[in-house]
C-alpha positions as CSV (number, residue, x, y, z in Angstrom):
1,X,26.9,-59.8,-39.2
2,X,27.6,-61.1,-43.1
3,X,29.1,-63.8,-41.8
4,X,25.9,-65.2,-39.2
5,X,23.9,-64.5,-42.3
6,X,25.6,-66.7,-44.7
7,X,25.8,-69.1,-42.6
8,X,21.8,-68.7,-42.0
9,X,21.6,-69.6,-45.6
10,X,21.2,-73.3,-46.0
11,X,19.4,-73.5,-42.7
12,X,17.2,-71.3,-44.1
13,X,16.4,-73.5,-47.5
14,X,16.3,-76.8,-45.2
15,X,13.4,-75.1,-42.8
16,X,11.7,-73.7,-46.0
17,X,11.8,-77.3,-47.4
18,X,10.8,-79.0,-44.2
19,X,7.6,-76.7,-43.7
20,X,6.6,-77.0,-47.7
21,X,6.4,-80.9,-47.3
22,X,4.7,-80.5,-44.2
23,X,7.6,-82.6,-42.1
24,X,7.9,-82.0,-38.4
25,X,11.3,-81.3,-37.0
26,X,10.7,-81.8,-33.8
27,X,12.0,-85.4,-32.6
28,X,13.5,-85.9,-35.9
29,X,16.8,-84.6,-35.7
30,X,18.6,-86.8,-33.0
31,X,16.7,-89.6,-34.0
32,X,18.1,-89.4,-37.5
33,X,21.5,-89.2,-36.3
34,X,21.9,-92.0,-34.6
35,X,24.3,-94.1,-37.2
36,X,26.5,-96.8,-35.6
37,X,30.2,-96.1,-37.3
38,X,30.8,-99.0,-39.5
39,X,27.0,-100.0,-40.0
40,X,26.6,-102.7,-42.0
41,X,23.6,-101.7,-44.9
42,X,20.8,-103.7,-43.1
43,X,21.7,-101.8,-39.6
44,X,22.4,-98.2,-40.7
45,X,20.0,-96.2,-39.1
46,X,16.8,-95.3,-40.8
47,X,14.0,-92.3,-40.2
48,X,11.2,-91.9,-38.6
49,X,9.5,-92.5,-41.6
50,X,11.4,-95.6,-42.2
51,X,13.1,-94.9,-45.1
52,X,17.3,-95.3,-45.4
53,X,18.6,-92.0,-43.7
54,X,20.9,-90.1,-46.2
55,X,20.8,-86.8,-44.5
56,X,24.0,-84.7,-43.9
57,X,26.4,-82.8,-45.2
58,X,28.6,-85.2,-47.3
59,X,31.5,-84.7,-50.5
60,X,33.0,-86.6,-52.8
61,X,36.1,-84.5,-53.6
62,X,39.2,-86.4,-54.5
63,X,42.2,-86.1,-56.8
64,X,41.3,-89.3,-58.7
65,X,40.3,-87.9,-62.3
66,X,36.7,-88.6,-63.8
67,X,38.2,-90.8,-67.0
68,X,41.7,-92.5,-66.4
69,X,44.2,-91.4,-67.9
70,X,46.5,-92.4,-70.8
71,X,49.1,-93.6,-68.6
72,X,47.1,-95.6,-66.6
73,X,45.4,-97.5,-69.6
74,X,44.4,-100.9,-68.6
75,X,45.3,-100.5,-65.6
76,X,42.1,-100.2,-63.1
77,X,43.8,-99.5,-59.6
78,X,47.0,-97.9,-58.4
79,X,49.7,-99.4,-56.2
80,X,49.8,-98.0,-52.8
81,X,53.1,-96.0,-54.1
82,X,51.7,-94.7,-57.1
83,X,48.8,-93.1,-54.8
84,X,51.3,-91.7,-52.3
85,X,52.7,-89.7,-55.2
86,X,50.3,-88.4,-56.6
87,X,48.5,-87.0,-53.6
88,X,52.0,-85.7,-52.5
89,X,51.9,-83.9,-55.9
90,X,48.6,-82.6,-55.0
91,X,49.4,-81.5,-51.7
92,X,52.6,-79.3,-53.2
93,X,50.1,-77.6,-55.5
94,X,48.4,-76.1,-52.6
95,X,50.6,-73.2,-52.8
96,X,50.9,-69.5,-54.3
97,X,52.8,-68.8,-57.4
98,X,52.8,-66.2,-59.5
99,X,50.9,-66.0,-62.5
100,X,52.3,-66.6,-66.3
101,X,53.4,-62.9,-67.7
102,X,50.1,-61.6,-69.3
103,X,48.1,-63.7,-67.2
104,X,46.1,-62.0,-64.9
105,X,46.1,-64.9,-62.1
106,X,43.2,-66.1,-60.1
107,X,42.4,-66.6,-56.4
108,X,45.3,-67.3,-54.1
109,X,44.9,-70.8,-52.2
110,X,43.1,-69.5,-49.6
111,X,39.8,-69.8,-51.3
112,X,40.1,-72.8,-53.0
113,X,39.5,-76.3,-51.5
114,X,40.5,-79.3,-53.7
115,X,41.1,-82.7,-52.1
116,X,44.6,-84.3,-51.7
117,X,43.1,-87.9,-51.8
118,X,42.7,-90.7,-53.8
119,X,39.5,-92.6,-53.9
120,X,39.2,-95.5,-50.9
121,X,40.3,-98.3,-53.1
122,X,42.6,-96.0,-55.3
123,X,41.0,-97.0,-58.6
124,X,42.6,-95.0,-61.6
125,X,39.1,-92.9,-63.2
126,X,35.8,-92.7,-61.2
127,X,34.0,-94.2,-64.7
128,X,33.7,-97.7,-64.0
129,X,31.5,-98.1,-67.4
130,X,33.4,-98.3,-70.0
131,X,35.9,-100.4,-68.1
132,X,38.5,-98.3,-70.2
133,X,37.4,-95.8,-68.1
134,X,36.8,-93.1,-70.4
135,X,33.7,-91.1,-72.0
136,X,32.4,-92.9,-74.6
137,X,32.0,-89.6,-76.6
138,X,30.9,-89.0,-80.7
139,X,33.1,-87.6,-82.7
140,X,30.4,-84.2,-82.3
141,X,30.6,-84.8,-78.3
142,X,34.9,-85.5,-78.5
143,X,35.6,-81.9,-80.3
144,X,32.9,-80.1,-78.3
145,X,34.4,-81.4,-74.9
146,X,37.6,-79.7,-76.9
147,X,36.4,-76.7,-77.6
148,X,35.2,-75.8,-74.6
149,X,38.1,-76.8,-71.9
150,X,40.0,-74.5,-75.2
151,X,38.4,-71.7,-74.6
152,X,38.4,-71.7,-70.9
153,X,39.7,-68.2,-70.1
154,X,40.2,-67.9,-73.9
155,X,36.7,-67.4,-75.0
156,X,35.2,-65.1,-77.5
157,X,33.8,-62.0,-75.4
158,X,31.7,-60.0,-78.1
159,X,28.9,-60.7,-75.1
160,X,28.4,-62.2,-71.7
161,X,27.8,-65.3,-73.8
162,X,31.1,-65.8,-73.9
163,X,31.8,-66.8,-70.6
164,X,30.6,-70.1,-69.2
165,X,27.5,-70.9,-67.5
166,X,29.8,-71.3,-64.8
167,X,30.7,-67.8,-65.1
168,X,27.9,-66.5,-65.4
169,X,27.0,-68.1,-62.1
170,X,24.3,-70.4,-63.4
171,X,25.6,-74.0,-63.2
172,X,28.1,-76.5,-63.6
173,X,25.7,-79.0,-64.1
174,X,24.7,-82.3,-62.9
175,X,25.4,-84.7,-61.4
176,X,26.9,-84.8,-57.7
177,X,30.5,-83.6,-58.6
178,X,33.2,-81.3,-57.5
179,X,35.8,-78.4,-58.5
180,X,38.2,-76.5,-56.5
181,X,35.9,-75.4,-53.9
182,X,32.4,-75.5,-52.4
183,X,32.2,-78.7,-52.8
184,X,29.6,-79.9,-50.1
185,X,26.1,-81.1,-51.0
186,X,23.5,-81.2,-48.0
187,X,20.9,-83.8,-48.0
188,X,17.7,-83.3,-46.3
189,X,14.6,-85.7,-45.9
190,X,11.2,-85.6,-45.4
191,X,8.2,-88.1,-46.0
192,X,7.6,-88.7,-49.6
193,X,10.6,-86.4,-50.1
194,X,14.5,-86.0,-50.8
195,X,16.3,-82.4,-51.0
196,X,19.6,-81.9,-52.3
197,X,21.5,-78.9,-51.9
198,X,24.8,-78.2,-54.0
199,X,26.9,-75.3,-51.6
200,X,28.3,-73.8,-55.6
201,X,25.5,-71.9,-57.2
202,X,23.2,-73.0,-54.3
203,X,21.5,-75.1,-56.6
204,X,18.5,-77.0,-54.9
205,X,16.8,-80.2,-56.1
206,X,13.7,-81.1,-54.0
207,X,12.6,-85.1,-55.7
208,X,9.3,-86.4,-55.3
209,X,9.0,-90.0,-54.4
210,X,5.4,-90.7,-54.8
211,X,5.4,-91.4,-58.2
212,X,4.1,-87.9,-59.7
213,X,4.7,-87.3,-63.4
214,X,7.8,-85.0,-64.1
215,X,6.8,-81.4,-64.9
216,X,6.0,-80.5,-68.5
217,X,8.6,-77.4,-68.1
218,X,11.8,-78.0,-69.0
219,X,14.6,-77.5,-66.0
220,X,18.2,-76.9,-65.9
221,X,17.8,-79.7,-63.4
222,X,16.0,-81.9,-65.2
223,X,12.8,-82.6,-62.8
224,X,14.5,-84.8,-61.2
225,X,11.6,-87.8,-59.5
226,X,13.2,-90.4,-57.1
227,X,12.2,-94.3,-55.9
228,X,13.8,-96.5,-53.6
229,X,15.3,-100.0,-54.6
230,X,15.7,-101.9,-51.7
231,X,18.1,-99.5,-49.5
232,X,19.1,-97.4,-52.7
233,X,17.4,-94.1,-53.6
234,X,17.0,-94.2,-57.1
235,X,17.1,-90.7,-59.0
236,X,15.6,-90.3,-62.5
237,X,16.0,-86.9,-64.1
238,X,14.8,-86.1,-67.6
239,X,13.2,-83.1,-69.6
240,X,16.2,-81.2,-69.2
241,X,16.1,-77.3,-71.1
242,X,19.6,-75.9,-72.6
243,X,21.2,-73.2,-72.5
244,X,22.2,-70.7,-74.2
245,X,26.6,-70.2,-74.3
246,X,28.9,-72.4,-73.8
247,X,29.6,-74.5,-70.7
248,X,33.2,-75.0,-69.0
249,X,32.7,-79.0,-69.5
250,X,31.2,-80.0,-72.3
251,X,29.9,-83.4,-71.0
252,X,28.4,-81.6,-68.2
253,X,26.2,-79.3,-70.6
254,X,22.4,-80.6,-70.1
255,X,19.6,-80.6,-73.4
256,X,16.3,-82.0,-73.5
257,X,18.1,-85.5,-75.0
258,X,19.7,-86.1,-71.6
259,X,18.7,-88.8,-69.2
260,X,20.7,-88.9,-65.8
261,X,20.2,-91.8,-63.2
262,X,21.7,-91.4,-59.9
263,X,21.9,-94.0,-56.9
264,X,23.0,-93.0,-53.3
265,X,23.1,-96.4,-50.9
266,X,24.1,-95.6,-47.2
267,X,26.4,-98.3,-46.3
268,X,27.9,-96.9,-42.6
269,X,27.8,-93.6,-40.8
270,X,30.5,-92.2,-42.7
271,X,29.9,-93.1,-46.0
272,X,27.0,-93.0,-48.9
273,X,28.1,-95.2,-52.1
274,X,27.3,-92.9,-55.3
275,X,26.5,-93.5,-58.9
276,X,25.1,-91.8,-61.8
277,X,24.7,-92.8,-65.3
278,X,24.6,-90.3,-67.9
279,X,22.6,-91.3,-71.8
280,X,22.7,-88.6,-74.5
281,X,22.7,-89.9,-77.7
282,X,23.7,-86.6,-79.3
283,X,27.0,-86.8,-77.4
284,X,27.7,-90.5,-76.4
285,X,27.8,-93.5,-78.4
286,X,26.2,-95.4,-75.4
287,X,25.2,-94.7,-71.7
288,X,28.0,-94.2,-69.0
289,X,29.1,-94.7,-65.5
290,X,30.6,-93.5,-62.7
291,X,30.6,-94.6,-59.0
292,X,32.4,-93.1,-55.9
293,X,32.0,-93.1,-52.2
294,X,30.2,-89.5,-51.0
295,X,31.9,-89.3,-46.9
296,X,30.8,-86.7,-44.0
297,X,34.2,-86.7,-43.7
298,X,35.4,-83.8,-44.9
299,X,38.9,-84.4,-43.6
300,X,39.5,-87.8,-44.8
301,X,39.5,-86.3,-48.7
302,X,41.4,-83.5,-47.3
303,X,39.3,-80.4,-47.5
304,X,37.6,-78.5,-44.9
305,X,34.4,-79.8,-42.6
306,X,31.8,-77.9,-41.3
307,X,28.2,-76.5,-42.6
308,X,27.2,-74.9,-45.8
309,X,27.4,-71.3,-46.0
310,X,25.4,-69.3,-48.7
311,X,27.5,-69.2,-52.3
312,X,25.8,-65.8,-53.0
313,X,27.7,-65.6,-56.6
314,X,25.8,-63.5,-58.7
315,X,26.3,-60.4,-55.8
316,X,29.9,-61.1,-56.2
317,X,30.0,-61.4,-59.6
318,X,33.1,-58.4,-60.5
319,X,34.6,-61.0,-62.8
320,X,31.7,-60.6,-65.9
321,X,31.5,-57.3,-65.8
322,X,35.2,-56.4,-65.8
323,X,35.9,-59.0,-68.6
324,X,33.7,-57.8,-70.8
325,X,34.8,-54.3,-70.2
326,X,38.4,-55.3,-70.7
327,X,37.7,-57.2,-74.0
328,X,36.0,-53.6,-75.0
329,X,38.8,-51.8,-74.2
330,X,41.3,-54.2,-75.9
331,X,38.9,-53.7,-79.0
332,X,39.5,-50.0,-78.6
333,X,43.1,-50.4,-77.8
334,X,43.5,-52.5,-80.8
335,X,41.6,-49.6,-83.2
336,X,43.5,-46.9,-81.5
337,X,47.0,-48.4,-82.8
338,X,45.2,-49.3,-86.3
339,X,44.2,-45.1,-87.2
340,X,48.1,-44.6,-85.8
341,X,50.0,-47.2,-88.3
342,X,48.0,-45.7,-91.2
């Protein structure tokens, strides 16, 4: 019974989102499906509306890292050799082992979902702007994108802000990325309308494309308005709120000073060519880039296919509570043995 409810989740969301916008599903749905495999741009299918059909469930999970690295510098693509290796690296660390003495270990490899491929083209970073391939970070933005992958699992747990937002099962943040599971994001369209759905924190964008000012209240997902550009949806989001704590990746941390542009161009049935661009002057020196192929399939990046299923993480949320509670009894641990050496 759980399991035909979680999986009633994002079907759920997508009907709510259809009958807001006032869409109607009947007709649509086989219509939209119809994609010639290897479509060239000006024949992939299009809907009933007649705008570029993005919908499905798509990823972009891949072992190739988001800024190249050091032993890869200058060097934009890998031989064919090089990319065997590492995703037969990848595929070897898809096993259980046992956790560091002290450490209490994390999930076994059942529940995590990483991709054993390279991207199609096996360049060396996803940024493709700078074409070092790297962040272009201030020296600010540099030490706090240290601090915070530093304190993973090391953080200061006087209170729940200690733990990530992550954590604390309230984002990641933008834009479409990946981690080491849940990793599918759902598109849905209507007229005058474009919903994203992230499977992690269930996070749900639902973008405007008529033009209509961006809210005046600030939003963790920045009140995000879209446009098309020819056959490429254009996503602007601005007047982004922060939050309070820390964040697991400091360049994914949102504040009213970012601006995020994403594109997503259909080019064949399998295959939606991303690309977001990322400005925040109180992190980066100047605007940044990165570009990868979203696929609906699954397989081909080597995680699993099949639908969304409801990433109820707040319910299942053991991991704050007991952290906390074990920093407090550490603290008491630690005052115990104090009043004893005296």
């Amino acid at each position: 019974m759980r399991r035909f409810l979680s999986r009633m989740g994002a079907s759920a969301v997508a009907i709510a989102f259809v009958s807001l916008v006032g869409a109607p599903l009947a007709g649509q749905t086989a219509t939209a499906r119809k994609i010639t495999p290897g479509a060239k741009n000006a024949d992939v299918h299009r809907t009933p509306w007649g705008d570029p059909d993005l919908q499905g469930i798509w990823t972009g999970s891949t072992i190739t890292p988001l800024e190249r690295p050091e032993k890869f510098a200058g060097k934009e693509f890998l031989t064919e050799a090089e990319a065997a290796q590492l995703e037969k690296e990848a595929l070897a660390n898809t096993v259980d082992r046992a956790p560091r003495e002290g450490d209490a270990g994390t999930y076994n490899q059942v529940w995590f979902d990483p991709s054993s491929k390279v991207l199609p083209g096996r360049r060396t970073s996803l940024i493709v702007d700078p074409p070092n391939g790297r962040i272009p970070f201030t020296p600010d933005g540099a030490n706090a994108q240290v601090r915070s992958r530093e304190a993973y699992g090391h953080g200061n747990y006087d209170s729940w802000l200690g733990l990530d937002t992550g954590e604390r099962c309230i984002t990641d943040g933008p834009p479409v990325y990946f981690s080491g599971y849940n990793n599918n994001y759902e598109i849905i369209q209507a007229p005058g309308y474009v919903m994203i759905l992230h499977e992690l924190y269930r996070e749900n964008r639902v973008i405007p494309l008529s033009g209509t000012p961006s809210a005046r209240i600030p939003s963790l997902t920045g009140n995000p308005r879209g446009h098309w550009e020819g056959e490429t949806l254009v996503v602007e989001s601005a007047n982004f709120r922060s939050v309070e704590g820390r964040w697991q990746d400091a360049w994914r941390a949102v504040r009213p000073s970012t601006h995020l542009v994403e594109r997503f161009t259909r080019v064949d049935a399998r295959t939606i060519n991303y690309q977001f661009t990322w400005e925040d002057p109180t992190m980066y020196t100047r605007p940044w880039t990165a570009a990868y192929p979203l696929t609906n399939d699954q397989a081909s990046r080597g995680v699993t296919s099949g639908q969304l299923y409801e990433y109820a993480c707040h319910e299942g949320n053991y991991a704050a509570v007991n952290i906390l509670h074990g920093a407090r009894m550490a603290e008491e641990a630690a005052r115990k043995g104090s009043s004893t050496s005296k």
